[in-house]
C-alpha positions as CSV (number, residue, x, y, z in Angstrom):
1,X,25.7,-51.2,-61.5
2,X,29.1,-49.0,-60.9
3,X,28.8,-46.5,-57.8
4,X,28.7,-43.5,-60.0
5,X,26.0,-45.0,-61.8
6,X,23.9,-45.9,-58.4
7,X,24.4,-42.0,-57.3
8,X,22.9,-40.5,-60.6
9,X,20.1,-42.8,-60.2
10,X,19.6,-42.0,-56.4
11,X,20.1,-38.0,-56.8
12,X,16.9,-38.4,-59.8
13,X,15.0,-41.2,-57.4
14,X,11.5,-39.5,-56.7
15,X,10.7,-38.8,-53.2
16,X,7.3,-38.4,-51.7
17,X,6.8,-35.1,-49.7
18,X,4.8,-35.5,-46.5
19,X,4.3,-32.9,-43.7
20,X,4.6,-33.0,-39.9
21,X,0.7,-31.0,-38.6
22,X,3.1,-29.3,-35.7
23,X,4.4,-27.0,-38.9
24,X,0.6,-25.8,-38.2
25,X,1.0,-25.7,-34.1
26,X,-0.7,-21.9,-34.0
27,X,-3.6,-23.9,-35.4
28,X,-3.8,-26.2,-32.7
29,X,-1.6,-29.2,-34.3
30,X,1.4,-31.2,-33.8
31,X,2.4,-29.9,-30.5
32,X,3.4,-26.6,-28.4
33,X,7.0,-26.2,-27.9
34,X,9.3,-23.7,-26.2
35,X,6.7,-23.1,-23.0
36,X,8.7,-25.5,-20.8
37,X,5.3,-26.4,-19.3
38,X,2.0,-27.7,-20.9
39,X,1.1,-24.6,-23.4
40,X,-2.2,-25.5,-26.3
41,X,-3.6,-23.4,-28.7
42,X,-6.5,-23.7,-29.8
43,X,-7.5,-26.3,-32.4
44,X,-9.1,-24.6,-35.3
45,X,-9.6,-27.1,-37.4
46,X,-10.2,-30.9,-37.6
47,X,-7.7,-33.1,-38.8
48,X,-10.3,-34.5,-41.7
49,X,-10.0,-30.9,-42.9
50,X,-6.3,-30.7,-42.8
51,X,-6.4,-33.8,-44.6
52,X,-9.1,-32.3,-47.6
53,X,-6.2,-28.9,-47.6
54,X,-3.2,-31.5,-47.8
55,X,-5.2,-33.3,-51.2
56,X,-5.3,-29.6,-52.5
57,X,-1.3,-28.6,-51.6
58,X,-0.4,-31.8,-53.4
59,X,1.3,-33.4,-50.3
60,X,1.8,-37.3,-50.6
61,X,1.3,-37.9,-46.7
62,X,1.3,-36.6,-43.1
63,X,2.9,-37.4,-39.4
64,X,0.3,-37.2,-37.1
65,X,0.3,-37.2,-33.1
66,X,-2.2,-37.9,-30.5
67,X,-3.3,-34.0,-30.4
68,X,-4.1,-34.1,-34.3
69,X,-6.6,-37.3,-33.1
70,X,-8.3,-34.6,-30.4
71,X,-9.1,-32.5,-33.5
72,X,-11.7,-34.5,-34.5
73,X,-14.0,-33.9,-31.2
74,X,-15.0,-37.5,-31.0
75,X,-15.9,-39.3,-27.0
76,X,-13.0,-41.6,-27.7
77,X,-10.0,-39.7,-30.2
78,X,-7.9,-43.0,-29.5
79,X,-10.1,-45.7,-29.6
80,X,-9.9,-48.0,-33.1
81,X,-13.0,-47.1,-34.4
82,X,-11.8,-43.8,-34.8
83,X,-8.5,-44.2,-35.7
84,X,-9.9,-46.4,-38.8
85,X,-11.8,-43.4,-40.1
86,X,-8.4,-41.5,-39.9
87,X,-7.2,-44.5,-41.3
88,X,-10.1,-44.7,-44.4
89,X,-10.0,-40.2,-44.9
90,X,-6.0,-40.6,-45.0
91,X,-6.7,-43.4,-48.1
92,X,-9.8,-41.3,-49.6
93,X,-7.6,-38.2,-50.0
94,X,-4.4,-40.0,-51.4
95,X,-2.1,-39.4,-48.2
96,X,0.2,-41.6,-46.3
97,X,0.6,-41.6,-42.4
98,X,2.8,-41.8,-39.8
99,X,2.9,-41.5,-36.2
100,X,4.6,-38.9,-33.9
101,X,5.0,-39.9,-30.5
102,X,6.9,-39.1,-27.6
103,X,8.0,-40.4,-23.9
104,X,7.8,-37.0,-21.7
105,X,7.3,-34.2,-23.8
106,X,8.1,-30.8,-22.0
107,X,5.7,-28.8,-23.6
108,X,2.9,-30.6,-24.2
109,X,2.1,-34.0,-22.4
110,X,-0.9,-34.7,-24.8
111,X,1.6,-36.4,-27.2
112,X,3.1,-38.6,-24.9
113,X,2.4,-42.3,-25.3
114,X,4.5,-45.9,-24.2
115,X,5.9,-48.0,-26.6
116,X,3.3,-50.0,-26.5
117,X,0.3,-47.5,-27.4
118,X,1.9,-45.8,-29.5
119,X,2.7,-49.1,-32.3
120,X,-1.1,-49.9,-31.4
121,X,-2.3,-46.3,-32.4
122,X,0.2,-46.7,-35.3
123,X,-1.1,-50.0,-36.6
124,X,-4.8,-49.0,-36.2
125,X,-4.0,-45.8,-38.4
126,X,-2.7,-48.0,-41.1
127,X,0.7,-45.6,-40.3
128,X,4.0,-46.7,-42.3
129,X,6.4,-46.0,-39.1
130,X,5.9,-44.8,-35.7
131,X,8.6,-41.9,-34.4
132,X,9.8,-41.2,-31.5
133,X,11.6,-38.7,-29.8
134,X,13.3,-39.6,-26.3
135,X,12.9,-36.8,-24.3
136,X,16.3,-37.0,-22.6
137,X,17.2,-34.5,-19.5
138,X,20.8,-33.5,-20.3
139,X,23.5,-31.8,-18.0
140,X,23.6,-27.6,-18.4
141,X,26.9,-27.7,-19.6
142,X,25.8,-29.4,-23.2
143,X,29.6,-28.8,-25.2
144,X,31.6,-31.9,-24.6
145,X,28.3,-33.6,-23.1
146,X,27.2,-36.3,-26.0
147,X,27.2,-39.7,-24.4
148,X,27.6,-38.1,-20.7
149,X,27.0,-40.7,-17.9
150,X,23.9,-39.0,-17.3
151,X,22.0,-39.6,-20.6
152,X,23.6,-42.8,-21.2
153,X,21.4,-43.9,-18.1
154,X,18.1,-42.6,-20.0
155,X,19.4,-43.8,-23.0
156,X,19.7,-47.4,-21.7
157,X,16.1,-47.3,-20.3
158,X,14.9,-45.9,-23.5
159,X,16.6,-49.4,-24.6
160,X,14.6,-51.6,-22.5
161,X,11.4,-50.1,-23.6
162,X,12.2,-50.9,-27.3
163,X,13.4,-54.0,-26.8
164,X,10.9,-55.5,-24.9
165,X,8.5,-54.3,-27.7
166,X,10.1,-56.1,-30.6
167,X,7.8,-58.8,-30.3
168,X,5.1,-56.5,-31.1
169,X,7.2,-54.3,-33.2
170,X,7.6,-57.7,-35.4
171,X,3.7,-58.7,-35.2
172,X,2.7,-55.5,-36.7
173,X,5.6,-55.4,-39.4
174,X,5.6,-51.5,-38.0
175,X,9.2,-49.4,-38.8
176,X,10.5,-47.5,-36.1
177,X,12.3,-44.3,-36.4
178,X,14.1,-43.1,-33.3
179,X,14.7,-38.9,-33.4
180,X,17.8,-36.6,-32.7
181,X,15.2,-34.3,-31.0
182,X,16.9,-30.7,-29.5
183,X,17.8,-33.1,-26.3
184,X,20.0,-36.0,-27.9
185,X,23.0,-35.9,-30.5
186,X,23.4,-38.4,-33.6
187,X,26.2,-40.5,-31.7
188,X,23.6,-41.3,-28.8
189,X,20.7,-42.4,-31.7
190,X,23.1,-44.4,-33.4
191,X,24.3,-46.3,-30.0
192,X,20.2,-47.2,-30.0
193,X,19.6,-48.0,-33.0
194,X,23.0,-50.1,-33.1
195,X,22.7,-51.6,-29.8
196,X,18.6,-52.8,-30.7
197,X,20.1,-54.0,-33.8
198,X,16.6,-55.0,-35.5
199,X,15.8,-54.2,-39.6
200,X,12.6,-52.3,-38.3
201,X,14.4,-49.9,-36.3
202,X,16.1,-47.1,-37.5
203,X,16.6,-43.0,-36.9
204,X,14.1,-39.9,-37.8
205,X,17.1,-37.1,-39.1
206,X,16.0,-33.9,-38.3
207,X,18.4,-31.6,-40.2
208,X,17.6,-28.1,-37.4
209,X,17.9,-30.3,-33.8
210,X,21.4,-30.5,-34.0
211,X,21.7,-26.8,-33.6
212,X,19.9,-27.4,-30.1
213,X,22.6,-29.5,-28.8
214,X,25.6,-27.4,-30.4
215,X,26.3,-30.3,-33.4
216,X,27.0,-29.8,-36.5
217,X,23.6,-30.3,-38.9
218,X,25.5,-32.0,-41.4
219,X,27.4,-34.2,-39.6
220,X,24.5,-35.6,-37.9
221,X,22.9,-36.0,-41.6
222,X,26.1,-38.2,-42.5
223,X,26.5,-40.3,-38.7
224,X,22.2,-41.1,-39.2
225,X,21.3,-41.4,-43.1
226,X,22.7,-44.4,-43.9
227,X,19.5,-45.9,-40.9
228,X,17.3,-43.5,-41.6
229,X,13.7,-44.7,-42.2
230,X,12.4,-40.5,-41.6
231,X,13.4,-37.0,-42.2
232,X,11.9,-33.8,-40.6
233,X,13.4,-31.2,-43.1
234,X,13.5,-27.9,-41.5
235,X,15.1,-24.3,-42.5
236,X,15.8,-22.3,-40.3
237,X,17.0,-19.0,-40.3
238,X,20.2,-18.0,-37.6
239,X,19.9,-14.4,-36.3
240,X,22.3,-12.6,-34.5
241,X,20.7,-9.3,-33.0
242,X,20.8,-7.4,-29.7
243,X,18.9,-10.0,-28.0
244,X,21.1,-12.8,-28.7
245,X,21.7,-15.6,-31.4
246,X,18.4,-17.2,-32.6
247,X,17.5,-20.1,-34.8
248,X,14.0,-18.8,-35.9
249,X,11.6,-21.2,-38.2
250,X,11.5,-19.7,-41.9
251,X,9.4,-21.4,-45.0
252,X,12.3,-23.5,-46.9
253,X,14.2,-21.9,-49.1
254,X,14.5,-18.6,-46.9
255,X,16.1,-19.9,-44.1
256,X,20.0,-20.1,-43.4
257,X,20.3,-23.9,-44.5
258,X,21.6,-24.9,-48.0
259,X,17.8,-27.4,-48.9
260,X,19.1,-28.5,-52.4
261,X,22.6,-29.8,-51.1
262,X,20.5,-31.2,-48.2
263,X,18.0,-33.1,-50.1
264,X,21.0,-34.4,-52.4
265,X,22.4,-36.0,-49.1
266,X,19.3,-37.6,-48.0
267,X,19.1,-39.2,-51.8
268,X,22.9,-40.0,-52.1
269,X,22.9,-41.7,-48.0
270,X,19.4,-42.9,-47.0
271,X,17.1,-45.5,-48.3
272,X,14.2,-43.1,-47.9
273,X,11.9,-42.6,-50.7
274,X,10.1,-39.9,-48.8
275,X,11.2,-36.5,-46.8
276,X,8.5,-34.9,-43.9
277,X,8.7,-31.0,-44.0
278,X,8.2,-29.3,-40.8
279,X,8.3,-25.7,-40.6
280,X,9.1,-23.9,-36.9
281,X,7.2,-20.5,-37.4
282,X,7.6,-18.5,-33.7
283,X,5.7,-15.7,-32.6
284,X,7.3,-12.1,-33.6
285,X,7.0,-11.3,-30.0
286,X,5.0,-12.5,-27.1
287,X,2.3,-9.8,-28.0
288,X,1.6,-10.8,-31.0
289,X,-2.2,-11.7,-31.7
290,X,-2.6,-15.2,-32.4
291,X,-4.5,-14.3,-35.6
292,X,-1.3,-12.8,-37.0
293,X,0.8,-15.9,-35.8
294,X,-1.6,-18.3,-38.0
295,X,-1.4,-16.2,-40.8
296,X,2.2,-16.0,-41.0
297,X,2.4,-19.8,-40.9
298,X,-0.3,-20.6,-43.1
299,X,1.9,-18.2,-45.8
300,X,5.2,-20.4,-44.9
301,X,3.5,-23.4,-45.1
302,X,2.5,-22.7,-48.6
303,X,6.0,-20.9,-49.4
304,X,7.3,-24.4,-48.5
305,X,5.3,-26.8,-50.1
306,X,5.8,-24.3,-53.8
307,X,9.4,-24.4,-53.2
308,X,9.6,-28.0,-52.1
309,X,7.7,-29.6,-55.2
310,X,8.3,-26.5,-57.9
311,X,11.8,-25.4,-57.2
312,X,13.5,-29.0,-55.3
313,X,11.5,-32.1,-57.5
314,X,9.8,-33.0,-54.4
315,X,6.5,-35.4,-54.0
316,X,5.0,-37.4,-56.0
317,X,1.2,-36.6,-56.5
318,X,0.2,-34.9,-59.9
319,X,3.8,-35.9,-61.6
């Protein structure tokens, strides 16, 4: 097949559409952000029942962490027993998983697993990757500051975690997708990824982080596509007011990114066959009622998933 061939077919290939739960975080899923110190809302809702709303929005799948497991209300949210009854309600209502996890989370230490538990909560679950973000501590000064002396020292830890878990990483069969979270840029994934060097091990793209560590969005699309086994698609919207520049979470479509051009990369460059949304609703101020907050996400959420399947070909289910 001729290359302009192979790029018709990969801009028409269908793509599952799964969701990340933290796009529901006032709800009590996914994790808090932003506190700089453990922060939970309430959870509102079990995960069965985000599962039975997922069936209904027509999502394919959904990424998971250990707080969506504490949902449920059970003695033991980790051990296998319940993780197989995610497992089997995940199957029952036509959704894949995947598994969110993190080293050192700075806003919620609930998420946080090793290596280790986090491919044995991922197997249990039936998951089709485990993620991870690194949760790197970077220098102030963060222009100029991509593969600083610094982070490379993290970084090479972060190495010798992953690599003495291939073993297990190659018993389960599990992929691995390593995230440009706000605290690392695409040139520091891709020294991981390269430098571990194993077909099971590639990058999560998240298409708003690089805003967090002053890189351009796209760029870090082309550096990590090409290894990407995960996408968290975001839109945000950038705001310049009196109180500063913001990048503020928005339902896609009405943020400041450009989704169709963004969703033509992934096909053109990735071998995924699937894209997560994740949607970063904040509060309007720190007064607002959490009642209000929910609302307003719920309404993005929804805003997303229409323009997502309806307006951008996404997901699969009811085709």
């Amino acid at each position: 097949m001729n290359v302009n061939a192979m790029t018709t077919e990969n801009r028409q290939r269908p793509m599952r559409l799964g969701m990340h739960t933290y796009t529901l975080h006032f709800f009590g899923f996914g994790e808090s952000w932003g506190f700089g110190k453990d922060y939970y809302f309430e959870q509102v809702m079990t995960l069965f029942e985000l599962m039975e709303q997922c069936e209904k929005w027509q999502l394919d799948g959904l990424q998971i962490t250990k707080v969506d497991l504490l949902a449920n209300g059970v003695d033991d949210p980790f051990g296998d027993d319940h993780l197989h009854a995610v497992r089997d309600a995940a199957d029952k209502h036509g959704l894949f998983l995947e598994f969110n996890s993190s080293f050192k989370a700075g806003s919620d230490s609930r998420v946080n697993c090793t290596v280790e538990e986090a491919l044995h909560i991922g197997h249990e679950l039936g998951a089709e990757l485990v993620k991870f973000s690194l949760d790197i501590i970077r220098p102030r000064e963060l222009y100029g500051s991509c593969m600083h002396p610094d982070v490379m020292r993290q970084m090479a830890d972060r190495y010798d975690e992953f690599a003495a878990a291939l073993p297990k990483i190659e018993e389960y069969g599990m992929q691995i997708a390593i995230e440009n979270h706000t605290d690392t840029f695409a040139d520091e994934i891709m020294w991981i990824v390269e430098r571990l060097n194993h077909p099971l091990i590639g990058t999560c793209v998240d298409t708003m982080n690089p805003l967090q560590v002053i890189e351009n969005p796209y760029y870090a699309m082309e550096r990590m596509l090409p290894r990407a086994y995960c996408c968290h698609f975001s839109d945000d919207i950038i705001i310049v007011d009196p109180l500063g520049v913001h990048d503020i979470g928005a339902a896609h479509g009405q943020g400041s990114m450009d989704c169709p051009k963004m969703i033509a990369q992934i096909r053109e460059q990735s071998p995924m066959e699937k894209i997560i949304l994740e949607n970063e609703i904040a509060f309007t101020s720190l007064e607002e009622p959490i009642e209000s907050a929910r609302e307003r996400e719920w309404a993005a959420c929804e805003e997303s998933i229409r323009y997502l399947r309806e307006d951008c070909g996404l997901g699969v289910r009811g085709r």
